[in-house]
The first five atom37 places (N, CA, C, CB, O) and aatype in JSON, in Angstrom:
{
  "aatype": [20, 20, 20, 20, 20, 20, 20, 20, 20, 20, 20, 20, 20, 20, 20, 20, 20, 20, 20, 20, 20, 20, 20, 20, 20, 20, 20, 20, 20, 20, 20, 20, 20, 20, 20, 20, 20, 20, 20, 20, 20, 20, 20, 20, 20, 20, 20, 20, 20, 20, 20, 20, 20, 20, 20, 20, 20, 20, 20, 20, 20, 20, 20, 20, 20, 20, 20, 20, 20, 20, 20, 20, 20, 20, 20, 20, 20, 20, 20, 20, 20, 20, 20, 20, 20, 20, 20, 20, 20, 20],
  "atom_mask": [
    [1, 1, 1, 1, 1],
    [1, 1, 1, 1, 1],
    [1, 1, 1, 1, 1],
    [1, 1, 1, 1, 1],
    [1, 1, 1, 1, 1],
    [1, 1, 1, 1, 1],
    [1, 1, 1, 1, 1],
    [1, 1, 1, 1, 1],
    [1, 1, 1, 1, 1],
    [1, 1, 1, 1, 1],
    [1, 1, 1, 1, 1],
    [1, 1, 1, 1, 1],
    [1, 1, 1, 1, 1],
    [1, 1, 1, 1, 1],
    [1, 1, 1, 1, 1],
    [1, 1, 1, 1, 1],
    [1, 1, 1, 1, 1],
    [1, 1, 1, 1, 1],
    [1, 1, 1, 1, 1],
    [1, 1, 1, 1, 1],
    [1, 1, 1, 1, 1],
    [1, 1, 1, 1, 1],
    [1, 1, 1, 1, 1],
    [1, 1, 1, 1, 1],
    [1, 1, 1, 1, 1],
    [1, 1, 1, 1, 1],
    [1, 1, 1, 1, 1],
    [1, 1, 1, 1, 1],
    [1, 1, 1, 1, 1],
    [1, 1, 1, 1, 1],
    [1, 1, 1, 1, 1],
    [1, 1, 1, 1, 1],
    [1, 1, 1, 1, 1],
    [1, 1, 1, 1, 1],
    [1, 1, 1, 1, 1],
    [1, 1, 1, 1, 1],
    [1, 1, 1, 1, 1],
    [1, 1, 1, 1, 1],
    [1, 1, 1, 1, 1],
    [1, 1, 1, 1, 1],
    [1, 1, 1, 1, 1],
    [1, 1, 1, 1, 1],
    [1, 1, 1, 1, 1],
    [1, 1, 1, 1, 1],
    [1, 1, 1, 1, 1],
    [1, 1, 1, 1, 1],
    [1, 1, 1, 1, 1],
    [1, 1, 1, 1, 1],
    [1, 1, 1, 1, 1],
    [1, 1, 1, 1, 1],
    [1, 1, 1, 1, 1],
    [1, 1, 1, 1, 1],
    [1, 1, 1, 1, 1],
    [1, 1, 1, 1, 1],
    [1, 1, 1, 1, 1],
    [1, 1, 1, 1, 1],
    [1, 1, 1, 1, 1],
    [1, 1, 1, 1, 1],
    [1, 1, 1, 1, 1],
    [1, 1, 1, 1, 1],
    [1, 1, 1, 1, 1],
    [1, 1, 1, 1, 1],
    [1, 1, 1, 1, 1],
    [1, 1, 1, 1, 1],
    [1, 1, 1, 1, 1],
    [1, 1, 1, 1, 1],
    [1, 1, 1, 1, 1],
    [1, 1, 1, 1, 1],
    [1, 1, 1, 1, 1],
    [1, 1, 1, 1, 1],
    [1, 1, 1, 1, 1],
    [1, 1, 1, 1, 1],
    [1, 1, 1, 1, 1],
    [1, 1, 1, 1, 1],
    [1, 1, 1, 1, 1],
    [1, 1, 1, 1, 1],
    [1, 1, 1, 1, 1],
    [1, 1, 1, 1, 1],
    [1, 1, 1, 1, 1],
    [1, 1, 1, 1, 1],
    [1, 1, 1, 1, 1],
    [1, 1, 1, 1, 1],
    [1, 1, 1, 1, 1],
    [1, 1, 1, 1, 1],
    [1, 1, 1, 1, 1],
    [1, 1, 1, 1, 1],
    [1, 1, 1, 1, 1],
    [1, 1, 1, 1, 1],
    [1, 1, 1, 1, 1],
    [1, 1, 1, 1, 1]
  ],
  "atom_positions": [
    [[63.96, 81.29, 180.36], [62.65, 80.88, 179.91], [62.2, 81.74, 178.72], [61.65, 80.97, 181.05], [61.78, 81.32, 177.64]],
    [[62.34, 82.86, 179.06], [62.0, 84.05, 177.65], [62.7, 83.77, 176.3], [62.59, 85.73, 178.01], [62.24, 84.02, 175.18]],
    [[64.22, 83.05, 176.66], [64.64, 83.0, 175.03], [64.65, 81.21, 174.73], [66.55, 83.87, 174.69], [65.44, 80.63, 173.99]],
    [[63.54, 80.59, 175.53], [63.04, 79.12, 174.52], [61.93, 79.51, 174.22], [62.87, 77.52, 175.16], [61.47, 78.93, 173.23]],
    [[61.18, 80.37, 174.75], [59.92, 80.89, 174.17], [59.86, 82.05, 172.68], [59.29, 81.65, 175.49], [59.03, 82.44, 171.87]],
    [[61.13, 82.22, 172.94], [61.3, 83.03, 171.8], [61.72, 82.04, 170.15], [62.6, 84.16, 172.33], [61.29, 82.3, 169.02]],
    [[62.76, 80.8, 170.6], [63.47, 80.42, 169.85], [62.18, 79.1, 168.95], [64.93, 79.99, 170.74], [62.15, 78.62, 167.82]],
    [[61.48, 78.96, 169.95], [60.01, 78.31, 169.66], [59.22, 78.86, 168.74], [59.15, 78.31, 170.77], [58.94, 78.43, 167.62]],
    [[58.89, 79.81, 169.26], [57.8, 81.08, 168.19], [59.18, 80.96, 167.11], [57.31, 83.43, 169.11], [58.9, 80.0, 166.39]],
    [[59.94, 81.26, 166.87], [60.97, 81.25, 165.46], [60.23, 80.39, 164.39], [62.66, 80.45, 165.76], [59.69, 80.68, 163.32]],
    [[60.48, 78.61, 165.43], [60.82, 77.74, 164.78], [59.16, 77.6, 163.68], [61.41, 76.47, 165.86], [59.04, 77.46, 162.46]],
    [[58.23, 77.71, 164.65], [56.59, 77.98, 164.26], [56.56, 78.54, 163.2], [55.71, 78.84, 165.14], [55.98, 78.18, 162.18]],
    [[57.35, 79.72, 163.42], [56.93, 80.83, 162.8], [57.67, 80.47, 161.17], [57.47, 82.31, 163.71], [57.03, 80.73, 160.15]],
    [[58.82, 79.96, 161.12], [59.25, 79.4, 159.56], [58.75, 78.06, 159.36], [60.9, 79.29, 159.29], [58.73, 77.52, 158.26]],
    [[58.27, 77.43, 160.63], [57.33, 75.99, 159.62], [55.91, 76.39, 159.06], [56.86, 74.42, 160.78], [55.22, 75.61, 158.41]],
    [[55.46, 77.96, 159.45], [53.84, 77.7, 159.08], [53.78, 79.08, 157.9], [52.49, 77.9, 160.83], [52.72, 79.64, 157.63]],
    [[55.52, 79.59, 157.09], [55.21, 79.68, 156.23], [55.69, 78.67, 154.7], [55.37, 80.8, 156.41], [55.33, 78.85, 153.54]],
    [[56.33, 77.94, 155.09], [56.4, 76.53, 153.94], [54.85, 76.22, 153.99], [57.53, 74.86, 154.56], [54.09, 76.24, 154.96]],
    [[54.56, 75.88, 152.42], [53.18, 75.77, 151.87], [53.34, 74.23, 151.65], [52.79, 76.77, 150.43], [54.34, 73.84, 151.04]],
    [[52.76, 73.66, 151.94], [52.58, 71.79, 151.48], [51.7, 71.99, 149.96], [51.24, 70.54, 153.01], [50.83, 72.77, 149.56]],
    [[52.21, 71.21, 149.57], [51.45, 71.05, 148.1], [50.36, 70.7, 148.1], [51.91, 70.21, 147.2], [50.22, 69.57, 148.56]],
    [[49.18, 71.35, 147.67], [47.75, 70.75, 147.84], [47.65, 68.96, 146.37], [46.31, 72.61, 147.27], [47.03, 67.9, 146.41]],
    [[48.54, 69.53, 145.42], [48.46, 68.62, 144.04], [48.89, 67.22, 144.96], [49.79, 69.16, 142.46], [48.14, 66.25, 144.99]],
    [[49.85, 67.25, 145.5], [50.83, 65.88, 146.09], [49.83, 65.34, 146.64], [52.18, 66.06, 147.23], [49.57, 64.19, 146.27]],
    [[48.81, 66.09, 147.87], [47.81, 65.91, 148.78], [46.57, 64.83, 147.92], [47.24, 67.55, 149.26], [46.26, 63.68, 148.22]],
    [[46.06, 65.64, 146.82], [45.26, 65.31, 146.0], [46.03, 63.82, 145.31], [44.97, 66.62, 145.06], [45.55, 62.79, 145.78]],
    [[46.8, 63.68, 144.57], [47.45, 62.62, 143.73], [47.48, 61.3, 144.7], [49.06, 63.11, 143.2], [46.92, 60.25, 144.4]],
    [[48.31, 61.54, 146.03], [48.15, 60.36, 146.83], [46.6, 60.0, 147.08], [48.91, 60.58, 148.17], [46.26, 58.83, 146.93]],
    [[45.57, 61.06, 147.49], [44.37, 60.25, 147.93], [44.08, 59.29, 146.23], [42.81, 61.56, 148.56], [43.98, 58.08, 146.09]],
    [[44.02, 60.48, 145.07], [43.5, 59.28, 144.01], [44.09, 58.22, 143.66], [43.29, 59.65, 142.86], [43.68, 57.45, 142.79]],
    [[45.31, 58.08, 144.42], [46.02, 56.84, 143.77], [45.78, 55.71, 145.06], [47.91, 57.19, 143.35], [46.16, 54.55, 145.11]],
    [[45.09, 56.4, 145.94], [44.91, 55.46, 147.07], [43.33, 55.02, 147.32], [45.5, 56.18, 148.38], [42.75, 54.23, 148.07]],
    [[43.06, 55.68, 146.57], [41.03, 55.49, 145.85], [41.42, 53.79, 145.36], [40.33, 57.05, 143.65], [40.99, 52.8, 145.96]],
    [[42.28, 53.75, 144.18], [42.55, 52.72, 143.43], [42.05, 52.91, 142.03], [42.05, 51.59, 144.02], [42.93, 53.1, 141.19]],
    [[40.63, 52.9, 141.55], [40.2, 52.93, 140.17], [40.43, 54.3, 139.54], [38.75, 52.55, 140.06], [40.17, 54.33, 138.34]],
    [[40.89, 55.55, 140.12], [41.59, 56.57, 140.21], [43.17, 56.79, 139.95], [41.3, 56.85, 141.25], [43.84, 57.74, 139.55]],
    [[43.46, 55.52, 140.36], [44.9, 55.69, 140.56], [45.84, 56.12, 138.98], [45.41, 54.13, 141.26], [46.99, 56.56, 138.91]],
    [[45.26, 55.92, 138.28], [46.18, 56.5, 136.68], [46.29, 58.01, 136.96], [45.15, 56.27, 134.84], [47.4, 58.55, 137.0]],
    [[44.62, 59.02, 137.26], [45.2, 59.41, 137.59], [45.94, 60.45, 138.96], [45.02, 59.4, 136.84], [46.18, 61.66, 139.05]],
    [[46.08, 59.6, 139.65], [46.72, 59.85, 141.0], [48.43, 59.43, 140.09], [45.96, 58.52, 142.66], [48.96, 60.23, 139.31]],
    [[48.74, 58.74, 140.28], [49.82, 58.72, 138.94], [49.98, 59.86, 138.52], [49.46, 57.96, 137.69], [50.79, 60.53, 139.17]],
    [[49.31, 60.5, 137.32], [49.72, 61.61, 136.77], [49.97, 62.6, 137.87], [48.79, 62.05, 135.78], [51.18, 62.71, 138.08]],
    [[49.3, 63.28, 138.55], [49.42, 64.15, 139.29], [50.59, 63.84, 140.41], [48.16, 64.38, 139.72], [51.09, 64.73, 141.1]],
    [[50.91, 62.56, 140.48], [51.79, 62.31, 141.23], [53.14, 63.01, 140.91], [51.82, 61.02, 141.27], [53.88, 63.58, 141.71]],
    [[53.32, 62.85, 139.47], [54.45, 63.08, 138.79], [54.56, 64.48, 138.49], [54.52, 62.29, 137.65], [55.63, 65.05, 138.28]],
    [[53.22, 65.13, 138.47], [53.2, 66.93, 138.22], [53.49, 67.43, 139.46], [51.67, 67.71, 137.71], [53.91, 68.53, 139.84]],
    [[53.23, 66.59, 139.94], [52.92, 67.2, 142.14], [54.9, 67.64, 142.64], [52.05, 64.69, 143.9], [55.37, 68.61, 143.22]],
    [[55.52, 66.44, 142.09], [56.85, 66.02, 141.99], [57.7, 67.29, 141.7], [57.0, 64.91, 140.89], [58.43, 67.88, 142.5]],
    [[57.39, 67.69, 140.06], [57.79, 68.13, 139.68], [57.93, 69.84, 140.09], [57.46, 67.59, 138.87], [58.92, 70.57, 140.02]],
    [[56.37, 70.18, 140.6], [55.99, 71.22, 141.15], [56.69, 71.54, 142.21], [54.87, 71.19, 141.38], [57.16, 72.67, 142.33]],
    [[56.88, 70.47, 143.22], [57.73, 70.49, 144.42], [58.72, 71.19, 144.41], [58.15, 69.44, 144.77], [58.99, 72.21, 145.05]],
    [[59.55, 70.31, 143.29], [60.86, 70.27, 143.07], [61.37, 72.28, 142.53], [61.07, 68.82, 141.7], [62.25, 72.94, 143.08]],
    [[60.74, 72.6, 141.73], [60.36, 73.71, 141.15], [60.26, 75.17, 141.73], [59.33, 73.39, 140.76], [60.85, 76.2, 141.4]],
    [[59.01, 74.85, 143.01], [58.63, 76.0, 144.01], [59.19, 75.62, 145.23], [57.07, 76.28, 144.2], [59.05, 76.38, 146.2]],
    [[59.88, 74.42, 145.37], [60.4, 74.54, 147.33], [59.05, 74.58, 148.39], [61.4, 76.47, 147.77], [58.94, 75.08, 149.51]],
    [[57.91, 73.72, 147.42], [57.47, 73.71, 148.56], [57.54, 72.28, 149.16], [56.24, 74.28, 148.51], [58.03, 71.43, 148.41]],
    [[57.08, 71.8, 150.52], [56.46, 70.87, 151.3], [55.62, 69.59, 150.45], [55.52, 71.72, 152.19], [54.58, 69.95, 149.89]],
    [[56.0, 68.2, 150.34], [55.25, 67.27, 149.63], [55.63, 66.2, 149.09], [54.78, 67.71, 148.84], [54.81, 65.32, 148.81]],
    [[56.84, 66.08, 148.86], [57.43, 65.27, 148.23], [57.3, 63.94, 148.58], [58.48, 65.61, 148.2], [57.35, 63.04, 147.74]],
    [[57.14, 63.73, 149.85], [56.69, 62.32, 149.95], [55.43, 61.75, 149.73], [56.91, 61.95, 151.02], [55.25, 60.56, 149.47]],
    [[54.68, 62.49, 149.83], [52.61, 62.38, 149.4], [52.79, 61.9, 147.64], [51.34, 64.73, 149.52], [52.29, 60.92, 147.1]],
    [[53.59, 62.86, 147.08], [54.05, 62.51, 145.96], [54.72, 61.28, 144.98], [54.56, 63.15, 146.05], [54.51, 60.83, 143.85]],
    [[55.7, 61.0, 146.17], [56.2, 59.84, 146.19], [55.26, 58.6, 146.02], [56.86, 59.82, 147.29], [54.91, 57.93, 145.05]],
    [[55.03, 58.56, 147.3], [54.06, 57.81, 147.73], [52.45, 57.6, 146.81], [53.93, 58.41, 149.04], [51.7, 56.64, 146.94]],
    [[52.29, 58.59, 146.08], [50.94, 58.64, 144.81], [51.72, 57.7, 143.17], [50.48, 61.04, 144.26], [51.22, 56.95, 142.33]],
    [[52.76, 58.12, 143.3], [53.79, 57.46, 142.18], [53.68, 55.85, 142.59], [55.65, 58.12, 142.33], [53.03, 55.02, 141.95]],
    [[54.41, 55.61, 143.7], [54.29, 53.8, 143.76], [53.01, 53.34, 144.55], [55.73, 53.01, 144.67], [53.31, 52.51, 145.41]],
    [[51.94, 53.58, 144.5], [51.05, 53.28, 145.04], [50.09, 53.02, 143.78], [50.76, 54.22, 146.06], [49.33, 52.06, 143.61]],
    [[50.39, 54.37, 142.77], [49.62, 54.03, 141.42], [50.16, 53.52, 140.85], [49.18, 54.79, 140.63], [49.4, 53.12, 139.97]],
    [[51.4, 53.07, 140.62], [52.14, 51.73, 139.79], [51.69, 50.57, 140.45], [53.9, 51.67, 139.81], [51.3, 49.65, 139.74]],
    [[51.66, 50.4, 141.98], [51.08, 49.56, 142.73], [49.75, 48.95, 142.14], [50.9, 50.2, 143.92], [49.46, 47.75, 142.16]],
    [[49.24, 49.63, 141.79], [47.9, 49.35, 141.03], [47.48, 49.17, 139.92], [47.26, 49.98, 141.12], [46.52, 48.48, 139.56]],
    [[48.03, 49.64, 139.46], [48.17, 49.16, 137.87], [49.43, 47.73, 137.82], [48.89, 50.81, 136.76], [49.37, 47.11, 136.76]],
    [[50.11, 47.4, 138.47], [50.61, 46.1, 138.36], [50.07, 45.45, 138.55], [51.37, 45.75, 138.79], [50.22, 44.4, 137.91]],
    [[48.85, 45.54, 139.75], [48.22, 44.69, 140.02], [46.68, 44.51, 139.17], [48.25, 44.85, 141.33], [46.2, 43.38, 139.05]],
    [[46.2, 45.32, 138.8], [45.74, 45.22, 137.53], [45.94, 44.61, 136.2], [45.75, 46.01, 137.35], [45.0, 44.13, 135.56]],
    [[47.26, 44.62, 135.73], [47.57, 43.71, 134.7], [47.83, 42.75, 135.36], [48.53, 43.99, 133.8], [47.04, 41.92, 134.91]],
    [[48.54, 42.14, 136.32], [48.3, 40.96, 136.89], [47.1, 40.38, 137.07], [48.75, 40.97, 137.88], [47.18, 39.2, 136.76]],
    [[45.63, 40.8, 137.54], [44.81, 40.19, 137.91], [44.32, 39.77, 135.88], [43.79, 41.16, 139.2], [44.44, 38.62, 135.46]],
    [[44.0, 40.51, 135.28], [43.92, 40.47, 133.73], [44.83, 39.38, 133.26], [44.35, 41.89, 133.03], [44.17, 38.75, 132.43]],
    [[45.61, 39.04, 133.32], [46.42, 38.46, 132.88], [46.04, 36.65, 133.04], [47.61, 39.09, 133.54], [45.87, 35.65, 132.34]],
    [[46.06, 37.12, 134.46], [45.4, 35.87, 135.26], [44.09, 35.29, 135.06], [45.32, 36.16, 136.55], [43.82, 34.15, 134.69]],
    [[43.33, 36.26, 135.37], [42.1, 36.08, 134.39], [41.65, 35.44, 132.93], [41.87, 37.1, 134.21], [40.71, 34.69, 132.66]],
    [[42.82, 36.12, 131.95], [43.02, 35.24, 130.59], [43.3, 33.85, 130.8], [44.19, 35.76, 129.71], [42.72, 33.16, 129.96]],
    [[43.98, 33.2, 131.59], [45.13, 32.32, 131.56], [43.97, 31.15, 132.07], [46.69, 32.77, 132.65], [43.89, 30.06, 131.5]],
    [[43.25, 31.47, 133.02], [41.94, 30.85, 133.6], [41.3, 30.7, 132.83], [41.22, 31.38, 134.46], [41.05, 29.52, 132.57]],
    [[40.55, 31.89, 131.9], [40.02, 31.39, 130.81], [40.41, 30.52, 129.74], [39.75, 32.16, 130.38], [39.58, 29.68, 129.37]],
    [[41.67, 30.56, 129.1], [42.12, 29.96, 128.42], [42.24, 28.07, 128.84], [43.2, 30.81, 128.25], [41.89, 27.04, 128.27]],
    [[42.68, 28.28, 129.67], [42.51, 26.57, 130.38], [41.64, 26.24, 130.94], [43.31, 26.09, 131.31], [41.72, 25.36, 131.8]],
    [[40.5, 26.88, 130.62], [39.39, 26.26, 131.01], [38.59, 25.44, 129.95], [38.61, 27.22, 131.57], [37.56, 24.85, 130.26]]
  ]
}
């Protein structure tokens, strides 16, 4: 019992010093705001890069701020687009 209690506290003890990226954190909520999302985008891609860089924790928040703000902006020029096309044949 003493050495799963030990091998436990280890495992704790190296997950709670990896730092999660606060930028990745930040980029996904603005890209998940929506009228934000350019830039949740940007930061998505600094968040990325930062990750990649310092070893820390994030990469998927990151990820996830990247196609979520392309997500939105496609759908943005789509709705625009659409919009013209309505107007125009009207």
């Amino acid at each position: 019992m003493g050495g799963k209690s030990a091998a436990t506290a280890a495992r704790s003890s190296s997950r709670s010093t990896a730092k999660t990226s606060t930028l990745a954190i930040w980029a996904m909520v603005l890209s998940v705001i929506g009228c934000t999302s350019p830039i949740g985008l940007y930061l998505g891609y600094r968040a990325r890069n930062q990750i990649r860089r310092t070893r820390e924790y994030g990469e998927p928040f990151a990820t996830v701020a990247i196609v979520v703000g392309w997500a939105y902006i496609l759908a943005l020029i789509v709705a625009i687009v659409a919009y013209i096309i309505v107007l125009v044949l009207r």
